[in-house]
PLY file of the C-alpha trace (Angstrom):
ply
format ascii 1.0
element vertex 270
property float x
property float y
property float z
element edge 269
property int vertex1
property int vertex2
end_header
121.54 68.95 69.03
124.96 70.38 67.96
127.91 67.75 67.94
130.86 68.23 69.41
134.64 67.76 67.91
135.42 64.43 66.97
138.03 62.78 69.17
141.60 62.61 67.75
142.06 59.08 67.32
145.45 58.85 66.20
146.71 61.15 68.88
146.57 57.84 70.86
148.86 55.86 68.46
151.30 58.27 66.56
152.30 54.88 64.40
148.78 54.42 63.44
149.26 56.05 59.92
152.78 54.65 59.26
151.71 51.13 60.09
148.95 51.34 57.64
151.22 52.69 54.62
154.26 50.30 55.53
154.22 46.66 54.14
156.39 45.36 56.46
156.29 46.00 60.55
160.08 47.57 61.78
161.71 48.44 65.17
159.49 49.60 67.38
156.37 48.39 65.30
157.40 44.74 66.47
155.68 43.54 69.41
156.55 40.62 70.24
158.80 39.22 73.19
161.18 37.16 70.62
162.64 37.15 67.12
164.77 34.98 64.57
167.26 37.01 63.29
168.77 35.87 60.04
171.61 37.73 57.83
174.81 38.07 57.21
175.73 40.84 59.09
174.69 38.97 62.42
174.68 35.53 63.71
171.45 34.10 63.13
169.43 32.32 65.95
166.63 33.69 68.48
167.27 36.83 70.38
164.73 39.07 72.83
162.89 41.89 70.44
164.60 44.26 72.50
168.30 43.08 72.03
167.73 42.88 68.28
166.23 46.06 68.21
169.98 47.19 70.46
171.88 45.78 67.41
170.19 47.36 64.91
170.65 50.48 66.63
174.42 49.79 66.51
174.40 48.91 63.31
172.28 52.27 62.28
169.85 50.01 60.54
166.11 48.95 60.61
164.89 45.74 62.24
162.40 44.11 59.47
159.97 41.64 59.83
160.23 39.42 57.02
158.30 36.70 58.09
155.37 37.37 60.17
153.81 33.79 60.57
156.62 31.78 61.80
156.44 31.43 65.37
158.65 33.28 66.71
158.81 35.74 63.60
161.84 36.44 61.77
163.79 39.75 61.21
166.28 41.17 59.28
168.62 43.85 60.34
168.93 45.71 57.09
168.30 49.26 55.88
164.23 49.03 54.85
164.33 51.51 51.75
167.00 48.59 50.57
165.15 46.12 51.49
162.05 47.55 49.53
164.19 48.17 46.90
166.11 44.71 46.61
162.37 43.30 46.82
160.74 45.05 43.73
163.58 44.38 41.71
162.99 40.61 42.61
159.42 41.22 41.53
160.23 42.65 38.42
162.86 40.21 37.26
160.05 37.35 37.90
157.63 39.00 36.43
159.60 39.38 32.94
160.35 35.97 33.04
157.43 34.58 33.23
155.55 33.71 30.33
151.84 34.95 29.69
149.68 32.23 27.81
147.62 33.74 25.33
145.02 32.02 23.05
145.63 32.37 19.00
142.73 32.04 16.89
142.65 30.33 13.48
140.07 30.54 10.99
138.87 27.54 8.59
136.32 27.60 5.89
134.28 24.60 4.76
136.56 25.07 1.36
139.84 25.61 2.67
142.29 24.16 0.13
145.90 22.08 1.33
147.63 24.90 0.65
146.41 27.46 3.25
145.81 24.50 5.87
149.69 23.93 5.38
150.05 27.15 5.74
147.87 27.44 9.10
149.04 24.65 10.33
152.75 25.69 10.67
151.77 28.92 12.46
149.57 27.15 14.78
152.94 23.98 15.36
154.46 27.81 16.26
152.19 28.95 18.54
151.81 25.55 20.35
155.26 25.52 21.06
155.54 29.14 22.47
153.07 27.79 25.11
150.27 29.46 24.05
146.80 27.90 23.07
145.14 27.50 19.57
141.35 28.03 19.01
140.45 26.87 15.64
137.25 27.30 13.87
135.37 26.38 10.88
133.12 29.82 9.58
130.23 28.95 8.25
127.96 31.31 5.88
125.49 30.92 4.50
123.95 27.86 2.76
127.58 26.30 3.61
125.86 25.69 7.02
124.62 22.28 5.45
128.17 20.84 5.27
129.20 20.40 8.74
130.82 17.51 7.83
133.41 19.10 5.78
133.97 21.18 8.81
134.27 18.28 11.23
137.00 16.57 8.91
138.99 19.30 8.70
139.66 19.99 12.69
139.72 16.02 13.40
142.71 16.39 10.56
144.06 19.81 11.90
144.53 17.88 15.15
146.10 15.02 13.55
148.30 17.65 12.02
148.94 18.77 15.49
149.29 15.59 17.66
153.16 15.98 18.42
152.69 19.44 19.78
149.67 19.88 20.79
146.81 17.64 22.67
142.88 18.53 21.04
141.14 19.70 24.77
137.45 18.39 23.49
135.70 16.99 20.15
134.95 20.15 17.88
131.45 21.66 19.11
129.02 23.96 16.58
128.47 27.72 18.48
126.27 29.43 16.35
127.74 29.71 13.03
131.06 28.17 13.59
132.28 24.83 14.72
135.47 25.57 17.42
138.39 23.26 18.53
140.66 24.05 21.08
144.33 22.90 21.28
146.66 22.59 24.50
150.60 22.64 24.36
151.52 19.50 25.00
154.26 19.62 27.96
157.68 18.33 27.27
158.12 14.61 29.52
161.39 13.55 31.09
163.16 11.40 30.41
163.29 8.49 32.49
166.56 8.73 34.29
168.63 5.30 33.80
169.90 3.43 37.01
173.65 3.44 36.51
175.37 0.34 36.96
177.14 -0.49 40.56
181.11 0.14 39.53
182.79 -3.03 40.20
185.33 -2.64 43.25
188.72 -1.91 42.10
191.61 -3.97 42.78
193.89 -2.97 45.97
197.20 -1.44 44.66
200.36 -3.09 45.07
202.30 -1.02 47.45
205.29 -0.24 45.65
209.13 -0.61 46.43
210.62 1.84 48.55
213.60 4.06 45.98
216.62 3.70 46.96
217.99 7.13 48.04
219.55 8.99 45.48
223.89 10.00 45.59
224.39 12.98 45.72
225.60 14.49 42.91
229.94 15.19 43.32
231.88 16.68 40.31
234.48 15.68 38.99
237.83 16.64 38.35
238.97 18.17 35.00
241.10 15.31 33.14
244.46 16.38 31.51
245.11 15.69 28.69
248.23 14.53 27.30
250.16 16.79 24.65
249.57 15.62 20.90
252.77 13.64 19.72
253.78 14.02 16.00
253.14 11.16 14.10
256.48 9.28 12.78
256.96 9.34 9.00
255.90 6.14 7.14
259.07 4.50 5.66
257.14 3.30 2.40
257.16 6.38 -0.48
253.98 6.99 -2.24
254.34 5.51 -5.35
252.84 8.19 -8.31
249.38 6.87 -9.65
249.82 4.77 -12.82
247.93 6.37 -15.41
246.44 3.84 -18.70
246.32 4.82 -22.40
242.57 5.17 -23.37
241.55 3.13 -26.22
238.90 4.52 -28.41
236.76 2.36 -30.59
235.58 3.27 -33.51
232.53 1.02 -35.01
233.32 2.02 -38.82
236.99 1.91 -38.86
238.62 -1.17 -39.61
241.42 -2.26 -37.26
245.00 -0.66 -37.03
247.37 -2.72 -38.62
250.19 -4.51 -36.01
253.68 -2.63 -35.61
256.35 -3.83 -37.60
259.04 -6.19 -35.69
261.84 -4.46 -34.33
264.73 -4.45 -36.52
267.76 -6.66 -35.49
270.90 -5.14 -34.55
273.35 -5.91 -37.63
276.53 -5.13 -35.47
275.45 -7.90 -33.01
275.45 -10.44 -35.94
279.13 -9.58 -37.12
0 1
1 2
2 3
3 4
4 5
5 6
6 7
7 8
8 9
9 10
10 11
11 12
12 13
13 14
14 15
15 16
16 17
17 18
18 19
19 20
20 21
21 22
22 23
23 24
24 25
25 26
26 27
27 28
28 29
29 30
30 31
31 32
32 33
33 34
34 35
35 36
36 37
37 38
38 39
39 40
40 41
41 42
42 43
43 44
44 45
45 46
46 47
47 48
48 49
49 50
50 51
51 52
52 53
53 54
54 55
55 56
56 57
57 58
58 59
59 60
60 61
61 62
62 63
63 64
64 65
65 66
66 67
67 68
68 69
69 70
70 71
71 72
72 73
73 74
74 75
75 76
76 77
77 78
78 79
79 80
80 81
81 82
82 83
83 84
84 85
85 86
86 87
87 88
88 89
89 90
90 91
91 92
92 93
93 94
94 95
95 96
96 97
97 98
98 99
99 100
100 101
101 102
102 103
103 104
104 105
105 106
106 107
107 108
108 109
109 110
110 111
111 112
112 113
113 114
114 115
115 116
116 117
117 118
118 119
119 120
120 121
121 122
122 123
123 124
124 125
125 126
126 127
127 128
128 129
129 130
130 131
131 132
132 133
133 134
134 135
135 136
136 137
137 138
138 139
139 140
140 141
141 142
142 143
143 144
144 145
145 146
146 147
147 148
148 149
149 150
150 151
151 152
152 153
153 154
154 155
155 156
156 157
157 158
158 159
159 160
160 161
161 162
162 163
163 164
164 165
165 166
166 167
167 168
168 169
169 170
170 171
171 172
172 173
173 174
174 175
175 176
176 177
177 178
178 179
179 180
180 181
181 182
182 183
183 184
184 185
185 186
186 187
187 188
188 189
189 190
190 191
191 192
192 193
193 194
194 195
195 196
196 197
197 198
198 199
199 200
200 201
201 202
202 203
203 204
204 205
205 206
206 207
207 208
208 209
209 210
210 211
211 212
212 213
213 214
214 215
215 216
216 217
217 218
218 219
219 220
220 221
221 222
222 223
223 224
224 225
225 226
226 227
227 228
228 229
229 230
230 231
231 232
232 233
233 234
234 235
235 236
236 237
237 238
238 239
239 240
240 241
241 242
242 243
243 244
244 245
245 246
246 247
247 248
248 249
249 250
250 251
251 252
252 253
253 254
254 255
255 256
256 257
257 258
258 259
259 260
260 261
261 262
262 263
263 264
264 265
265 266
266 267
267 268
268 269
């Protein structure tokens, strides 16, 4: 029996292929008798579908659904290539931010000296506090397979190493050949936040004294001054200054002799 043409399904529903590619149902898509608009560009609150849809024409924008399960749903009038944009930039920005935990492996021997567990045990205090998780084990080979207990002391001490930063998940277990331990970052605790004290209630102000109102300020008037009078001449003269021989002392020289007398005045005696 020969078949016929298949019917053109989507000539029914021209939206058919757009609503499957679109994430988000716009305009005409939304079929609903009420929306919550939010935005900025428009006052948010519930509107009919078909006045939104009026404002968004006005506004040559798109009418997004951004919310499909609230009841009623809410829209957006924005431009939906932005809005798609804006949204995987969001995406991104989260996505860089967040941090992947990854598990770092460290390897033991049943022989492993201080040196190289100091060694480990600084890169593993590293990866512990990059959030990441530690899986340690102990190798064993051979005939070494006897000394488990050497391996068993060495994770109980790696995680006594480790008990700031990181929290041991299980007691070490033997797999095989190798006896594992897992570590945890530990995650940082708040603080307790301290009750502060009730402020004691400050005394009322004194009200203060009213100012009295300033004078205004007047200038004054220039002063005048009285002409200079000469001073009168002092009637006393200025006597010249008196001046004093200077007697010099000598320590080696022996005294001056004293003048002679004056000699008397013969004529006088006659």
């Amino acid at each position: 029996m020969q078949q016929g043409p298949r019917p053109n399904f989507r000539g029914r529903n021209p939206n058919f292929r757009r609503e499957q590619q679109q994430e988000h149902r716009t305009n005409r898509m939304i079929r609903v008798p009420e929306v919550r608009l939010v935005g900025d560009n428009v006052e948010p609150g519930l509107y009919r579908t078909d006045d939104a849809l009026r404002m968004a024409e006005d506004l040559q924008l798109d009418l997004v659904e951004i919310s499909p399960n609230a009841v009623p749903p809410v829209c957006r009038i924005i431009d939906y290539n932005k809005f798609l944009y804006e949204k995987k930039k969001k995406e991104k920005e989260m996505k860089a931010n967040a941090h992947k935990s990854e598990v770092k492996e460290i390897r033991f021997t049943p022989n492993t000296d201080d040196h190289d567990f100091d060694f480990k045990a600084k890169h593993a205090e590293k990866f512990l506090r990059e959030g990441n998780k530690v899986k340690t084990y102990v190798q064993f080979k051979g005939r070494a397979i006897m000394f488990k207990e050497r391996g068993e002391l060495i994770l109980l001490k790696f995680a006594e190493r480790l008990a700031e930063v990181g929290a041991l998940e299980g007691m070490p277990l033997m797999e095989g050949k190798r006896m594992i331990a897992i570590f945890a970052p530990k995650t940082a605790k708040k603080k307790p936040s301290n009750p502060k004290e009730p402020k004691e209630p400050k005394e009322p102000k004194v009200p203060k004294e009213p100012k009295e109102p300033r004078v205004p300020y007047v200038p004054r008037e220039p002063r005048e001054e009285a002409p200079e009078q000469p001073s009168a001449p002092t009637s006393r003269p200025i006597s010249a200054p008196v001046r004093r021989p200077i007697e010099i002392k000598y320590a080696n020289r022996p005294p001056a002799p004293p003048p002679p007398p004056p000699a008397e005045d013969k004529q006088g005696d006659n």
